[in-house]
Structures are given as C-alpha cells and as structure tokens.
N, C-alpha and C positions, 0 to 999 in steps of 0.2 A: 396525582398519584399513579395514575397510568401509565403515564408519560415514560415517569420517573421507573418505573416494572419493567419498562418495555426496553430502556436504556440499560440495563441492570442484566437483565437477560444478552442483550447486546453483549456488552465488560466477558458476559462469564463465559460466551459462546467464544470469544478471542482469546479470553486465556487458559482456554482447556481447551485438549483435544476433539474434533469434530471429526465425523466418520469421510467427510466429504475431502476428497483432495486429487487437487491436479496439477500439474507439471504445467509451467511457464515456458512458452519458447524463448531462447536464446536469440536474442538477435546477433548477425555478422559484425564486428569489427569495421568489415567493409563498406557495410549497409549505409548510404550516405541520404540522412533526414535530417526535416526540421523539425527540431525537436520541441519547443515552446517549452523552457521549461519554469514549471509554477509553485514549487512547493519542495524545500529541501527540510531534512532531518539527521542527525546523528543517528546513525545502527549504533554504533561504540566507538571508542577513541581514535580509531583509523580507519572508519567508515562511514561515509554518509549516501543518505538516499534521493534520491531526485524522482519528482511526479515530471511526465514531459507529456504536457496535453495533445499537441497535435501528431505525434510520434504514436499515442497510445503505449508507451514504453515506463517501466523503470531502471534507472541508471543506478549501477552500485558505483560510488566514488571511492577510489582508493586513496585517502589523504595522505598520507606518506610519500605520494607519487604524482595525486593531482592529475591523476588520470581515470577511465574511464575503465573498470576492473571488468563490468560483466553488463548487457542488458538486456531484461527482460520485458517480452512483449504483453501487455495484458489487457489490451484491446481497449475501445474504450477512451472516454475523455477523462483520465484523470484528473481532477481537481485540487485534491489537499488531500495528506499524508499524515500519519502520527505513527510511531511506533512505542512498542514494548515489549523491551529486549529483542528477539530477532525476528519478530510479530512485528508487520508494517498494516495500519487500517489504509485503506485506499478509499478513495469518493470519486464516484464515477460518473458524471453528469449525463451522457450519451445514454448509459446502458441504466442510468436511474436506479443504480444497487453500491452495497457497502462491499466492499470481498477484505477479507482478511489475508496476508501473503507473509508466508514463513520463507525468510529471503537470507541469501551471505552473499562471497562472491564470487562462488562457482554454481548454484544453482537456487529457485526460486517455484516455492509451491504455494495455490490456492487452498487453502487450509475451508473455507467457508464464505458462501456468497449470501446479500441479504435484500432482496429489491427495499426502495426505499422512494417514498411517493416523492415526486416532479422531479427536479433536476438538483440532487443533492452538491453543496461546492465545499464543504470545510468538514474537516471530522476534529475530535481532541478526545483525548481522552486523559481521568482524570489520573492524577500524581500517586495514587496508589493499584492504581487499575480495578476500579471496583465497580468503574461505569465508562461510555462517553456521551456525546453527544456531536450530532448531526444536524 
C-alpha cells in the first residue's frame, strides 16, 4: 500500500504543475558525440524522443524530416523514457533520480527532480496517468 502512495504521488507530481523548473541546455548541431541511444518515444505524430545514454542528451526527432530537430542536455545517464503529452519521465541511472522534462522542438524544461534509491533503468507510466512505476 506504500508503494502503491508513493507511485501515486509520483503520477500527480508529473501531471501538475511543480514550483521547480529549469531550462535545458541546447546542445550545438555541430557538437560531434556518441550518443548511445536506449530508449525512443512518440511526443506526437511528427515527434519523437530519444534517451542517449552516453551523450547524457535528449534528441527531439523531427519525423516528417528524419532529422534531428533540437538537443537537449540533461546530464546524467539516461536510461528509459515515457511520456505524457509534452511531459517526458526520464530515469537517470548515474545521478540515481526521476526528473520530469516539459520538452518540444525548440526548447526543454526540468519541470521536477526525484532521487530515487540505486541505480534506477526503466520508468512507465500508466495509460491514464494516474501513476508509474520505477
């Protein structure tokens, strides 16, 4: 039943407003990395998202284009990705926290961070968003 509170709390911290937020760095076009990447998502019908582990980066993909619209830095080993609506949950294995990123393809905010015991690698969250799980 815990668990289950503490996941719940999780859902309702991502889909409502939190007072915490910061501004993602843009990475350069130019910026030449390896980007490992481990975990992609649909934003919406001409968007998707890429986790890039050893980049510490996320990639907006421009599907219409099949290119590489915008990316942001957000340190960190990401691991796995979920979104809801233009809410992306990130899992951070390095920095051992959840963070929440209100994302498009011109700019990408830290909406709320959540440490999270050892080394977290998968988030989902559920079909109505009323929880996830970690």
């Amino acid at each position: 039943m815990r668990k289950r509170t503490y996941l719940s709390v999780i859902a309702g911290l991502f889909l409502s407003s939190v007072a915490f937020a910061a501004d993602l760095a843009k990475v350069a076009h130019t910026a030449s990395q390896h980007r490992r990447p481990v975990a992609v998502r649909l934003l919406d019908r001409e968007t998707a998202i890429v986790a890039n582990r050893r980049s510490g980066t996320l990639s907006v993909i421009d599907l219409e284009r099949f290119a590489v619209a915008a990316e942001f830095e957000i340190k960190g080993q990401p691991t796995d990705i979920d979104v809801r609506r233009r809410n992306v949950l990130v899992t951070d294995a390095e920095g051992g926290r959840l963070v929440a990123v209100e994302i498009d393809q011109s700019a990408a905010r830290i909406k709320w961070e959540l440490p999270m015991p050892k080394h977290p690698v998968s988030v989902r969250v559920s079909a109505d968003g009323s929880w996830c799980s970690v």
